[in-house]
N, C-alpha and C positions, 0 to 999 in steps of 0.2 A: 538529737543533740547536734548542735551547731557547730563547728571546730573553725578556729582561727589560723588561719594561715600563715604560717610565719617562716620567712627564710632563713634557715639553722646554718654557723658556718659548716663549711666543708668539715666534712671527716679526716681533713689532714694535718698533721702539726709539722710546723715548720720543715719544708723539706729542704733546706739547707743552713747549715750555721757557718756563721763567719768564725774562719782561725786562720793561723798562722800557715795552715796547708793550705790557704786560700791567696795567699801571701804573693806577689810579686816581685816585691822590695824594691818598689818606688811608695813613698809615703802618700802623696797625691792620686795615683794610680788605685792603689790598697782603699785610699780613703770613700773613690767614686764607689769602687766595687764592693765597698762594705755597704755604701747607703746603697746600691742595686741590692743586693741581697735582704735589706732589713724592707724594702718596700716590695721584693719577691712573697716573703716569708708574709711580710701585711698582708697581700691580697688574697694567701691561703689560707689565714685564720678568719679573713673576714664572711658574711653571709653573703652567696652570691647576689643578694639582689642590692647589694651596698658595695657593689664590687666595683661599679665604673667609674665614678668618679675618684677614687685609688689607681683604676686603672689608667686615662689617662693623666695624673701626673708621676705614674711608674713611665708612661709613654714616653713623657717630656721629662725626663730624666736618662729614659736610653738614649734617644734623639743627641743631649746634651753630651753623654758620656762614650757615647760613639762618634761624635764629633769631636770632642777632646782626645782621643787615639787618633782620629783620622789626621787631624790639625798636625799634630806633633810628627806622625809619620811623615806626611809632606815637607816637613822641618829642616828635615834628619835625613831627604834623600830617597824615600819610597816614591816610585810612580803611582800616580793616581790612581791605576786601576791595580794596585794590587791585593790579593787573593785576603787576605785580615779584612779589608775596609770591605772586597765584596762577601764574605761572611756577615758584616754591619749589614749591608746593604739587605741580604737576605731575611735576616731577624727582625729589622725596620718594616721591611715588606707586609712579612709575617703578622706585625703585631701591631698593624694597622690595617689590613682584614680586618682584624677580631671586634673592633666597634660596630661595624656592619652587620657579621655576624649575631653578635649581641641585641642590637638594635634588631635581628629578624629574628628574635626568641630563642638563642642559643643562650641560654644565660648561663649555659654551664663552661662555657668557651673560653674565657677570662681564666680560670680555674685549670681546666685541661693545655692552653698555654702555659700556666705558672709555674705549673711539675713539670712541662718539656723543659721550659728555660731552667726549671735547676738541677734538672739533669745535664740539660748542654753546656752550663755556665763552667763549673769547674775545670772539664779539655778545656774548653775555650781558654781560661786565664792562665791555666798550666803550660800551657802551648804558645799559644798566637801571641798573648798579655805578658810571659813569661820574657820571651825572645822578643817582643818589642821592649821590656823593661831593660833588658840586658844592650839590645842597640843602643838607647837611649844612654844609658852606662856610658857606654863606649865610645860613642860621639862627643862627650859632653855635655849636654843636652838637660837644663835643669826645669824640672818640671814644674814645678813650682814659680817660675818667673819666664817662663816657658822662651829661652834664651839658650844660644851654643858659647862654651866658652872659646871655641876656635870655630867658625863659620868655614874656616877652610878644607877643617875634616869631615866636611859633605860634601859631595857633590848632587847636585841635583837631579831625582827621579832615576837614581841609578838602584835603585833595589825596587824588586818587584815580587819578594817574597811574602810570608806571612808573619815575618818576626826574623830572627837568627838564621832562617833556613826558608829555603825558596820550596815551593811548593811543583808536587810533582803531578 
């Protein structure tokens, strides 16, 4: 008897849901990291062999939405190289590998990526997303028109933390 081959999703259901403890409180902020989560939660229910094209445009969505963090920190008086934007840099890294990999018969790689990020995601927006939401408060700083209502309560490249608090 012949059997048909067929790639079943993952055995996983959603491993993270968007709430209110997911929350930053910036509306803009919330809104990226809701559509991260909902295109997370995608690539777990899908079968891996219909996984990369989901996956790269979850890519070019992180790309997008680590770049809209990085933007606004430079804004607002963060140096370049601080410790939030090189966490981006790291997870970028990371998850651009992972086509390579795929592309060399890892097809389960996409998948075991998709559980690290929602296990890392949550610190990450409680922490780093939380205290850049709060800077951004505090400055002025409206994200949405992505504009200071006082340019003069920055000064520029003078924090080099990862949000609220400088990194040890």
């Amino acid at each position: 008897m012949l059997m048909n081959s067929v790639a079943t999703a993952p055995e996983t259901s959603p491993a993270l849901v968007w709430s209110t403890a997911l929350s930053v409180g910036d509306d803009r902020m919330d809104d990226t990291h809701a559509e991260f989560v909902a295109q997370l939660n995608q690539l777990l229910t899908t079968p891996t062999d219909q996984q990369l094209p989901l996956y790269k445009v979850f890519l070019a969505h992180t790309v997008d939405h680590f770049a809209q963090e990085e933007r606004w920190m430079l804004a607002t008086g963060f140096s370049a190289d601080n410790c939030h934007a090189a966490h981006h840099a790291t997870i970028l890294e990371t998850m651009r590998a992972v086509e390579t990999h795929f592309a060399q018969g890892d097809t389960e790689i996409i998948t075991r990526l998709a559980e690290a990020l929602a296990e890392w995601f949550p610190q990450h927006a409680a922490s780093m997303d939380a205290g850049l939401a709060l800077h951004l408060q505090s400055v002025g700083f409206n994200t949405q028109t992505e504009t200071l209502a006082d340019p003069s309560r920055v000064r520029p490249a003078s924090m080099s933390g990862c949000g609220s608090v400088s990194c040890s």
